[in-house]
N, C-alpha and C positions, 0 to 999 in steps of 0.2 A: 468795938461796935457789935453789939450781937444781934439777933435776927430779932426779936422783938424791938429793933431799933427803924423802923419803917423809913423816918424822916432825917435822916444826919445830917447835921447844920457841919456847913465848913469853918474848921480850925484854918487860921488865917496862918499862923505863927508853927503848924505842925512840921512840914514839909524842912523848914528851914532846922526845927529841934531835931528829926532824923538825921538830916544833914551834917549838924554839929557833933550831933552822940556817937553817927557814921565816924566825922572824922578823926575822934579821942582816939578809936580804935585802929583805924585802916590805916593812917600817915604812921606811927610807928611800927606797923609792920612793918610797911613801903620800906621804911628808912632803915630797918634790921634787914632786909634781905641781899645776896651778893647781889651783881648788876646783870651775873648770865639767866638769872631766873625770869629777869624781866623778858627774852626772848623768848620763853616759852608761851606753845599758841594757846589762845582762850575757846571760847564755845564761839564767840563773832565770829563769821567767817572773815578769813587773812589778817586778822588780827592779832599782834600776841599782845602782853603785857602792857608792852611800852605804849604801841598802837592804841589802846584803851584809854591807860592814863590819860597821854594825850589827848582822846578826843572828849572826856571827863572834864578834863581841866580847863580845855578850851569851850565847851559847850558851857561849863560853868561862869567864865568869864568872858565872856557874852551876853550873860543874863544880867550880872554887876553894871557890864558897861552900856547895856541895853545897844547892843548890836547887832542887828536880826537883817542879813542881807534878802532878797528875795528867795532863795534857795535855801537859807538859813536850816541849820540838822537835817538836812537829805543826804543823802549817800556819798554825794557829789563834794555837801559843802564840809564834810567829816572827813574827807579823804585831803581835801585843800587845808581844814586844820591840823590832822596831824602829820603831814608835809612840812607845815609850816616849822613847826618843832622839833623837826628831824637833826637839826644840827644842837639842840639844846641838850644841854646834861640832862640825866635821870633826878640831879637834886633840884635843878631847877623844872623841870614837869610836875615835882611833888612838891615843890614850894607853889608854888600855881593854883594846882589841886586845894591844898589846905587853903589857900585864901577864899578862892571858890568857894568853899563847903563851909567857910566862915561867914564870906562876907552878902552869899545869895539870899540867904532864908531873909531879910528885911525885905528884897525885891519881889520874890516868890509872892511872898502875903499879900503887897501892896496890886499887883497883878489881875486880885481877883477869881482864880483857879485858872487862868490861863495858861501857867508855867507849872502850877502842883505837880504834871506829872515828870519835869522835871527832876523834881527832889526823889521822886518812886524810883525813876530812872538811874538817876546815879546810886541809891542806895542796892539797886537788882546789880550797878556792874561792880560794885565792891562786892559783892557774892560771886561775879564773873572771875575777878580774881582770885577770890577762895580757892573756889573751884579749878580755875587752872593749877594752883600748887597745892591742891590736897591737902586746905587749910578745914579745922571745922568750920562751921558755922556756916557754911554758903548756904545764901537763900533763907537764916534763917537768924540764930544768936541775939541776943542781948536787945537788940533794938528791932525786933519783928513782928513786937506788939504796935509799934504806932506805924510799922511798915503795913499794917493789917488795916488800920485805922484808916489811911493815906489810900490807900487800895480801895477801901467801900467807898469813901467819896468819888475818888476818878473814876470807879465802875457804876457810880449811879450818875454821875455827873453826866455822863460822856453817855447814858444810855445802854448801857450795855446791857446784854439778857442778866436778867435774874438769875440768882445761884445760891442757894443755898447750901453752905458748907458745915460738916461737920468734923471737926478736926482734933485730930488724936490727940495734940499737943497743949490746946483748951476747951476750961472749962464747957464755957457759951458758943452754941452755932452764931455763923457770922450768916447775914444775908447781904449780899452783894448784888450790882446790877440796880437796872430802874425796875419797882416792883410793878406786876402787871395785872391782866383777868386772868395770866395763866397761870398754870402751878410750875413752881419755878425747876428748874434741872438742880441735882443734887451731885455734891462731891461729899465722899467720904476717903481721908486720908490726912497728911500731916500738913503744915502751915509751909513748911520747906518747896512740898511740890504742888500748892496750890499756887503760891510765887511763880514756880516754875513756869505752873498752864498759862499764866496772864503775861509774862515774859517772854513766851515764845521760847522757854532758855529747854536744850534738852531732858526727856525724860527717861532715857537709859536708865535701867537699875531701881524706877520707882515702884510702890503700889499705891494702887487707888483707883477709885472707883467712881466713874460719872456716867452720870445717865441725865439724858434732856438738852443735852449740849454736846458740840464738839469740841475738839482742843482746838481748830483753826476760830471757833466763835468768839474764844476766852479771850486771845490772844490782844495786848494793850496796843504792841509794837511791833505786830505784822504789819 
């Protein structure tokens, strides 16, 4: 989506394609790695590996089974699913996971954009994982072009400030946000840690440059 794209019509079918390209990749990591790595902690606070997983897999099979209690993904209702999974194996949370990340993307589209930032979601926490084991690609690899794609719409959907991004890693500026009378804030730096700004996920160690916004404005899931 580049900045001469003022108007983006929602892909109904995108959310769920991230989701499944996400899982070619992430499920056989999961499944090559020993079981003590999974206790290593992530950027969520009190969270490690496992913790994640689990609340990935159960957020995701929620969505298939369309079960949104009143509290439904608050702090509260993440902390009671992955309790719930505390006695389950590592293979059975990744068996879970992979249905999830298979069987959402039909629910996702039929939705409306209601659940889209779902799909963003769990694609930002398989980069959570990256990131915890000093894998590449976190926040970024193979599937960051339609994670970029998924991002303009939620950030215009949802209203968000305008952004004009220029980004080291492609061609075309992307504009993000709902456009307005004003002139929009500007990021220049890589596709990785504009992910980051809208994730809320640490910026330790980055560079880049914004002006017109701050990082608590960017943020999808503060």
């Amino acid at each position: 989506m580049t900045a001469a794209d003022t108007h983006p019509v929602r892909d109904p079918e995108l959310p769920g394609r991230l989701l499944a390209a996400e899982r070619d990749v992430l499920i056989p990591l999961l499944r090559g790695r020993p079981e003590h790595d999974f206790e290593v902690r992530t950027c969520c606070p009190g969270w490690t590996v496992r913790h994640l997983l689990a609340h990935c897999s159960a957020a995701l099979s929620r969505v298939v089974e369309s079960r949104y209690e009143e509290d439904v993904f608050s702090p509260a209702a993440n902390d009671r699913d992955i309790a719930e999974r505390s006695g389950r194996s590592l293979a059975e949370i990744v068996d879970e996971l992979e249905r999830g990340m298979t069987d959402a993307g039909p629910v996702i589209a039929k939705a409306g954009g209601a659940l889209d930032g779902i799909g963003l979601g769990e694609w930002v926490h398989a980069g959570d994982v990256r990131d915890a084991w000093g894998e590449p690609g976190a926040y970024a690899g193979a599937q960051v072009g339609p994670a970029l794609d998924l991002l303009v719409w939620i950030t215009r959907d949802r209203g968000r400030p305008a952004l004009h991004a220029d980004l080291d890693d492609l061609d075309e500026p992307l504009l993000l946000g709902a456009p307005s009378g004003d002139r929009p804030a500007r990021y220049i730096g890589d596709a990785a840690t504009l992910v980051r700004l809208h994730a809320g996920r640490p910026l330790a160690g980055t560079r880049y440059e914004l002006a017109g916004a701050t990082e608590a404005e960017l943020d999808l899931f503060g």
